[in-house]
TORKOL-4160 file (C-alpha; in steps of 0.2 Angstrom, whole numbers, padded with zeros to 4 digits, m for minus):
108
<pt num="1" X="m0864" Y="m0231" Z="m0011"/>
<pt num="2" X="m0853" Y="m0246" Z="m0010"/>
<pt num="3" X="m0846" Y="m0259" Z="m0024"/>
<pt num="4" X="m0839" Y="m0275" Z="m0021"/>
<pt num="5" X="m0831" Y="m0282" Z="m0038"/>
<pt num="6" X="m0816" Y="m0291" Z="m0047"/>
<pt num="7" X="m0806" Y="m0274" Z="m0057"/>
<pt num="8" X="m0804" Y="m0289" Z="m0070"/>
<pt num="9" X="m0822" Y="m0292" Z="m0075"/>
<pt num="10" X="m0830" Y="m0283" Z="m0088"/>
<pt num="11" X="m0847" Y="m0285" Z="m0078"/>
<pt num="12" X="m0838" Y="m0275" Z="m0065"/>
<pt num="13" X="m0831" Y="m0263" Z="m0076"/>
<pt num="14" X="m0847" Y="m0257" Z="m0086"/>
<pt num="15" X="m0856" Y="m0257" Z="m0069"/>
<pt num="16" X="m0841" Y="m0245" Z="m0062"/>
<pt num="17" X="m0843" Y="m0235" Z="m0077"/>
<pt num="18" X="m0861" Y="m0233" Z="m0079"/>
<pt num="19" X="m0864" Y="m0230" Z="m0061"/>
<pt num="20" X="m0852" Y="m0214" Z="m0062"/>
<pt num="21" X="m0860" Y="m0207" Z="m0078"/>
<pt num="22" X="m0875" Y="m0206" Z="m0068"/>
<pt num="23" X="m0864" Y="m0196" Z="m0056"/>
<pt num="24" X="m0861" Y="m0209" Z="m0043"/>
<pt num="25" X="m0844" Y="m0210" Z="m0032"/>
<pt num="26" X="m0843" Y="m0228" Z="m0024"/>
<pt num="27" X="m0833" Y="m0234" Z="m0014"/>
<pt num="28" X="m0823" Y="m0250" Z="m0020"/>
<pt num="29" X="m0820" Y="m0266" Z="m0014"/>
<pt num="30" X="m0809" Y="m0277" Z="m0026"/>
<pt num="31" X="m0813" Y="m0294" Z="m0019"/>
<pt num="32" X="m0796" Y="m0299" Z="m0026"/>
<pt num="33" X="m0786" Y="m0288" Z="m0019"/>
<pt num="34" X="m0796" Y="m0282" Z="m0001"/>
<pt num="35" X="m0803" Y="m0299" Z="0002"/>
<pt num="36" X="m0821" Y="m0300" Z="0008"/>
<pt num="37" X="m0826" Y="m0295" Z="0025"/>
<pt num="38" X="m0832" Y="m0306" Z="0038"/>
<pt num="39" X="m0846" Y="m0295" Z="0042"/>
<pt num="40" X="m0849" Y="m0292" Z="0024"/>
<pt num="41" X="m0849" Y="m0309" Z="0019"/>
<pt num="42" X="m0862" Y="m0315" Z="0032"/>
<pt num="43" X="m0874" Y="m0299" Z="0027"/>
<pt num="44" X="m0871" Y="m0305" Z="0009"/>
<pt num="45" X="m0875" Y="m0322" Z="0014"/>
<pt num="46" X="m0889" Y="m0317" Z="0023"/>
<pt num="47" X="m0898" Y="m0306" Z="0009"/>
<pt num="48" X="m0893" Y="m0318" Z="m0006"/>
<pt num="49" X="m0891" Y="m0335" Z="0003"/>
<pt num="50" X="m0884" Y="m0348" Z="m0009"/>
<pt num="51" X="m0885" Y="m0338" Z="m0027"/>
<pt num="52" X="m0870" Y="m0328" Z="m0020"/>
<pt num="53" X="m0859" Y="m0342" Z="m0024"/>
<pt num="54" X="m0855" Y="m0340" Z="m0045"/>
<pt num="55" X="m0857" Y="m0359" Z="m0050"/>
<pt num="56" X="m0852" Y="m0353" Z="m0068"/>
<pt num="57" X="m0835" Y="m0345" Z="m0064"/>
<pt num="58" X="m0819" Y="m0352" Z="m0068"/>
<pt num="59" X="m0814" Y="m0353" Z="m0051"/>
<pt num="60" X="m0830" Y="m0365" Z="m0046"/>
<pt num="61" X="m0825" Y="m0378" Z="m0063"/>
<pt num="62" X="m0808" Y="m0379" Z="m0055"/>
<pt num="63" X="m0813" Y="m0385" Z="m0038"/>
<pt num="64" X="m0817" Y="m0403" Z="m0037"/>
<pt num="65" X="m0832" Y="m0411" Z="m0028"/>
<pt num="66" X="m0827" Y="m0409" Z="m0011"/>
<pt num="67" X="m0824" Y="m0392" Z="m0012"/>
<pt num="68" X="m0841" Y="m0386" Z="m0021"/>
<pt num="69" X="m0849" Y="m0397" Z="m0007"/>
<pt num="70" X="m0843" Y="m0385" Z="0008"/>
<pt num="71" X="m0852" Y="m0372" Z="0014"/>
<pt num="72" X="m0853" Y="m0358" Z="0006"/>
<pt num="73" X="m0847" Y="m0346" Z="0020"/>
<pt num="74" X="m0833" Y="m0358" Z="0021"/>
<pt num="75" X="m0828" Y="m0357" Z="0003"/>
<pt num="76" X="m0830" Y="m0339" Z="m0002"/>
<pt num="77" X="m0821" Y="m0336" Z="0013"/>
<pt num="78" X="m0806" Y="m0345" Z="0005"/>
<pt num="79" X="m0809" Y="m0343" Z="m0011"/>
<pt num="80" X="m0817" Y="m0324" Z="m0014"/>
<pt num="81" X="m0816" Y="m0324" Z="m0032"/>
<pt num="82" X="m0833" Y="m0336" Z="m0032"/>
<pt num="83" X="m0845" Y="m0323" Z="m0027"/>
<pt num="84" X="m0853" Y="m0318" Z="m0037"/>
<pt num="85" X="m0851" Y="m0297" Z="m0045"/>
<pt num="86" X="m0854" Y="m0286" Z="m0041"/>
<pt num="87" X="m0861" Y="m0283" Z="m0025"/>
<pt num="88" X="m0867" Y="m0265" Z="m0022"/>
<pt num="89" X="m0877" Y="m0257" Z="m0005"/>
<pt num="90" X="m0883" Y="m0241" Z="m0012"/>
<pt num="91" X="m0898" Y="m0234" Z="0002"/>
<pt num="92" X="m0895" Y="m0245" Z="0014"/>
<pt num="93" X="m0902" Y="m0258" Z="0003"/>
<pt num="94" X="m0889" Y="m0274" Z="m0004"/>
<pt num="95" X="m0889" Y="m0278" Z="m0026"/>
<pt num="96" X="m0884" Y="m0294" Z="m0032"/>
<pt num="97" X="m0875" Y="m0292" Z="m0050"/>
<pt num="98" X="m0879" Y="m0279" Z="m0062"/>
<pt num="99" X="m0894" Y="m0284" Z="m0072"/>
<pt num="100" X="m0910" Y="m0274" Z="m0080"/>
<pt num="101" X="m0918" Y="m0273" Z="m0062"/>
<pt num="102" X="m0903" Y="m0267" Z="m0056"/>
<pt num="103" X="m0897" Y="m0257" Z="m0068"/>
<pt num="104" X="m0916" Y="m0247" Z="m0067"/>
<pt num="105" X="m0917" Y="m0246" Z="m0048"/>
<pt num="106" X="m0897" Y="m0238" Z="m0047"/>
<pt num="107" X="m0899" Y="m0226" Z="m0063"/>
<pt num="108" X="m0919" Y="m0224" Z="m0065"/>
């Protein structure tokens, strides 16, 4: 099992920590600190398409028109801090943030 996520947000965190209560070891990926990828990023893209980019993240108010407008290969390759967390490949399978469907299927 693999996570991709920010150490800084509390999402992140309460996935970390639930995940090894239920006796998982992931590997981690801070996004921040480790970049994301190449590869990664295109097998993101390609499983979540758009909705990997957070549009309610600070980092996405803070970026004008032009910006938002690129695409979004381009901009989480230079800004990593919009995708949105965590990411998590667990079974060869990829999960996109850490909500009920996600929580049920990683900790039955």
């Amino acid at each position: 099992m693999r996570i991709f996520l920010l150490k800084s947000c509390d999402t992140c965190r309460r996935a970390l920590r639930e995940l090894r209560a239920a006796g998982h070891e992931p590997e981690i990926t801070d996004i921040r600190a480790d970049g994301i990828p190449p590869a990664e990023l295109e097998r993101f893209l390609d499983a979540f398409g758009e909705a990997l980019v957070n549009r309610r993240s600070t980092t996405w108010r803070g970026l004008d028109d032009a910006e938002r407008s690129r695409d979004p290969k381009a901009l989480l390759a230079d800004y990593p801090t919009l995708m949105k967390r965590p990411v998590i490949e667990a079974g060869g399978r990829l999960y996109l943030g850490w909500g009920p469907q996600v929580r049920q299927v990683l900790l039955g």
